[in-house]
N, C-alpha and C positions, 0 to 999 in steps of 0.2 A: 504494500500500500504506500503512494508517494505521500509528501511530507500536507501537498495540497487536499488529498482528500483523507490525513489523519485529520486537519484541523477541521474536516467537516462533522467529525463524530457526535459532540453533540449535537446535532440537526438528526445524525443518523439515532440518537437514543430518543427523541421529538418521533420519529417518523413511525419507529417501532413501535413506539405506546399508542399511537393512532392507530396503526395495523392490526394488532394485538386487540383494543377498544372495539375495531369492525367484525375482526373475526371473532369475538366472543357475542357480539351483539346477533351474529347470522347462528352462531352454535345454540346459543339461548332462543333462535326464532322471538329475539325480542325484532328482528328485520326480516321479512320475505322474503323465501324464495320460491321458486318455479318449478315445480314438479311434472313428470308425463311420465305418458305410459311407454311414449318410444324408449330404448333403450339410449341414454347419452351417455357417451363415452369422454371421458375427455384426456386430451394431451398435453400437460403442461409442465410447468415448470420453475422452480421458485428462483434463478439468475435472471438477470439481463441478456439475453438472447443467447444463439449461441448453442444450446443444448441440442441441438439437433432433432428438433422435430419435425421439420418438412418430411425427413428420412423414414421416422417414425411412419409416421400417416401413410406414406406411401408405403411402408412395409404392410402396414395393415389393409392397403386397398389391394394392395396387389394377391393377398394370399385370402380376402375374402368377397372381395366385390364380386366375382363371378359364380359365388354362389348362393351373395345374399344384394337385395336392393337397399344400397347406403347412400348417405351423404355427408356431406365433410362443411361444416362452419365455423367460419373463423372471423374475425377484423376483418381484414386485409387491411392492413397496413401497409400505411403511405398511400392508400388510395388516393385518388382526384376526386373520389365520388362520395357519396354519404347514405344514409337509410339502407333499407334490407334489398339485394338485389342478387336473383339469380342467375349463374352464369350459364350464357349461352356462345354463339359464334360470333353476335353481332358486337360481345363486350371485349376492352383489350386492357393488357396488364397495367393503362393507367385508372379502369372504372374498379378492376377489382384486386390489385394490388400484385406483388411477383410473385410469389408463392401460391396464394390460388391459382391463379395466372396456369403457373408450369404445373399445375394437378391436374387441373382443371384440361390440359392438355394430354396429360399424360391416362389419365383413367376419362377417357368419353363415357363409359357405361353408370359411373356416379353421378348423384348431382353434388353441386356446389354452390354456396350461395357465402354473402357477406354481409354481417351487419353487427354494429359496436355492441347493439343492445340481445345477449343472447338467448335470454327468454323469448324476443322480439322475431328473432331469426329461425329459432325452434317451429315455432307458430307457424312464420314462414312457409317453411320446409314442406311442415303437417299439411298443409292450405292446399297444398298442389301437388303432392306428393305421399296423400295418407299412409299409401302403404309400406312404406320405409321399413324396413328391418331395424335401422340403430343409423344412429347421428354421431360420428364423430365430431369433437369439439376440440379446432386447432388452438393452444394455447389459452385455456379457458380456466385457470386454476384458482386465479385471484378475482373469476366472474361469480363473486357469491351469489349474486340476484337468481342463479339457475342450482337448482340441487339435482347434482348429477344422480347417474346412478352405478356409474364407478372412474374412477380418476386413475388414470398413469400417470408418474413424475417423474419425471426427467433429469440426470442431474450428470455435467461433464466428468468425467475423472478428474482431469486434472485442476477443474475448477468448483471441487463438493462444496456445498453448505458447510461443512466441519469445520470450513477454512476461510471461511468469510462472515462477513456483518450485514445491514440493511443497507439501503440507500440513506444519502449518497455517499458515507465514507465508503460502504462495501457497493456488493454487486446486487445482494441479493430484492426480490420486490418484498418480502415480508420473513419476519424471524424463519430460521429454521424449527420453531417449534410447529410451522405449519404442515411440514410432512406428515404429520400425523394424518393427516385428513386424505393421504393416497392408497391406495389397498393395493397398488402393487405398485415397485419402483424399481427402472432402468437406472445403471449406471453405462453412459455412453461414451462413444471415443477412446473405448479403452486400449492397452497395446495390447497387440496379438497372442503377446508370449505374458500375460500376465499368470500369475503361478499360481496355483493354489492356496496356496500359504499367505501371498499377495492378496488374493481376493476373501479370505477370510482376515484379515487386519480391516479390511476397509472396510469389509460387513461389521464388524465391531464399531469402528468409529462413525459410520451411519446410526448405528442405535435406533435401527427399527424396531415397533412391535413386532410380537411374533405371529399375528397376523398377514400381517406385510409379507408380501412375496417381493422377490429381490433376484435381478435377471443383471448379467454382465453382457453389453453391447461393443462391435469394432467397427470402425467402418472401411468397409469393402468397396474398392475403386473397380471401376471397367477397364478390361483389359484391351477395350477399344476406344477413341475419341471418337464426336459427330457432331452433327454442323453443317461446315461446309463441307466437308463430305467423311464417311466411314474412314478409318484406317486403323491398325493395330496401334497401342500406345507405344510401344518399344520402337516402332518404327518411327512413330512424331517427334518422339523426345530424341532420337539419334541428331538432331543439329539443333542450334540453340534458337529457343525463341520467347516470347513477351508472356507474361503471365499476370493475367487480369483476374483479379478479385474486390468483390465489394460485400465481402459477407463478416461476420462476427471476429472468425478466429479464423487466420490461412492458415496458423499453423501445422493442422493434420494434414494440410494438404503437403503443403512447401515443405516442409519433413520425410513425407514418402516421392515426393521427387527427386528431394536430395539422395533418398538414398536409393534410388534407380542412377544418379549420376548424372543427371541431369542438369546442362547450361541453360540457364533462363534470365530474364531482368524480371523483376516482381513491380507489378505495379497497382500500389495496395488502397482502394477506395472507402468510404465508411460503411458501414452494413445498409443495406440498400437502398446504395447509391442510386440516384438519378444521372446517368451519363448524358453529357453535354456534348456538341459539335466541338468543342476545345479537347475535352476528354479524349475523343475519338481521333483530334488529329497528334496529340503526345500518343496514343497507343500505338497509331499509322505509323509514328515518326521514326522508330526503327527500321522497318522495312523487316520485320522477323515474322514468320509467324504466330498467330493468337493461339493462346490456350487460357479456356474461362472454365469458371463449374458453372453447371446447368442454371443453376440459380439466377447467376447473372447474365448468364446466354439469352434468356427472354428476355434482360433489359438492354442488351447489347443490338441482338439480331436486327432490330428495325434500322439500325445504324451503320452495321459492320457486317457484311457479308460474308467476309473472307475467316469466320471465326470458328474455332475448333472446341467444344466443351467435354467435359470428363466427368461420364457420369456417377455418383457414387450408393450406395445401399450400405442396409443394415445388417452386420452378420453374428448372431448370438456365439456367444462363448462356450454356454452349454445350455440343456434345459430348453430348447427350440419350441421344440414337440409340447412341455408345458407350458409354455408361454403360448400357444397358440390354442391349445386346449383351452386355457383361462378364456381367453378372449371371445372363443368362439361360444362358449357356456352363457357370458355376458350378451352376446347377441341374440341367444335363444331365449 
């Protein structure tokens, strides 16, 4: 923690007794919330972005949407737009944000909608879509006004709750005593080779109930790039070229490039970025080729044709098979 946001801490012990205040006030149902019968799921996460949940969602769409009729609600942050709105073909990543955006592209078979209010959104859904199987709910953890009817939490390896404060000296949006309220929780971005012995230290220092299931996450790049066009990755990264990110943390990325040996210039933007014509002619200005993750590829592509992205996935450590058993129980 820099010297600038130690001297924020008392603000950050102000902000926790507020948080702590709300979240007792929703536990005590001295504040409402939104109940249904559809199953809501939600994905969230007590840091400031980062946790990898687009990954998430998309693992879950990918291993159930073809056998059940879902839909995925979220913000969509940084929208241009406002109120509850369904994605269709006619909308583009500025009405419903990037992340829906690249879902929304990626699974045609789900619906998708966005709107701040998720009680509001839920309704939505119901309105035009009764028959829904379950509602996933992107990022939706600190949305008291909705009582889920079970929550995943998110939380990076390298950057747990154990090891941090609230906003703004820390990262996190509310104490870590809010875990409590997840009935199952990923640890994500983990390394490949973490040991056994590793992962039971770190289940200790989570201090879960023994309710709480507790799942180990890696993430899993494609052994091909796409874009402007397919090609193997081994063969892209064989000459040097530009590497464009506007997401949370490069690091998982620019880590496993480094150690494939790869020549690159990083060119590192804030979490999702709005690229400019200026933007676009510093990326040009090497003359290298582009390599983005997916994520920034839908805010790139309207701009930069010539752009290469690497897709990535979620690959469990162990306990697959249970983790999707849970899941799939919650949707029935």
């Amino acid at each position: 923690m820099n010297l600038l946001r130690k001297s924020l801490f008392p603000l950050s012990l102000l902000y926790d007794v507020v948080t702590r205040v709300r979240n007792a006030a929703f536990d005590k149902q001295w504040l409402r919330q939104s109940q249904f019968d559809v199953p809501t799921i939600v994905v969230g996460n007590l840091i400031t972005g980062g946790s990898g949940k687009t990954p998430m969602i998309a693992y879950l769409l990918h291993h159930f949407s073809d056998r059940f009729s879902l839909a995925v609600l979220s913000r969509g942050y940084k929208r241009k737009s406002s109120g509850f709105l369904i994605a269709d073909a006619s909308l583009s990543i500025e009405s419903l944000g990037d992340e829906s955006f690249l879902l929304f592209q990626k699974f045609p078979k789900v619906q998708f909608a966005v709107c701040k209010n998720r009680p509001e959104g839920i309704r939505g859904l119901l309105q035009k879509s009764p028959q829904l199987d379950a509602i996933f709910l992107d990022d939706g953890f600190q949305h008291r006004q909705l009582k889920p009817s079970f929550q995943i939490l998110l939380t990076p390896f390298e950057t747990p709750w154990f090891r941090d404060c609230v906003l703004p000296a820390g990262n996190l949006r509310e104490s870590a005593h809010g875990k409590k309220r997840a009935d199952l929780v990923v640890v994500t971005k983990c390394p490949e080779s973490l040991s056994k012995k590793e992962r039971e230290d770190y289940t200790d220092q989570l201090a879960l109930d023994p309710n709480q299931n507790l799942f180990f996450t890696s993430i899993q790049y494609d052994t091909n790039v796409y874009g402007a066009s397919q090609m193997e990755l081994k063969s892209f990264v064989q000459n040097p070229f530009v590497l464009v990110t506007g997401i949370a943390s490069a690091k998982p990325l620019t880590s496993y490039l480094d150690q494939l040996g790869t020549k690159y210039k990083h060119l590192e933007f804030g979490d999702h970025h709005s690229f400019s014509a200026s933007d676009c002619q510093i990326i040009l200005s090497s003359g290298l080729p582009i390599l983005t993750t997916e994520k920034d590829y839908v805010r790139l592509d309207p701009y930069l044709k010539e752009v290469h992205y690497l897709p990535i996935s979620v690959r469990f450590l162990s306990d697959e098979d249970r983790f999707k058993e849970i899941i799939m129980h919650q949707i029935r």
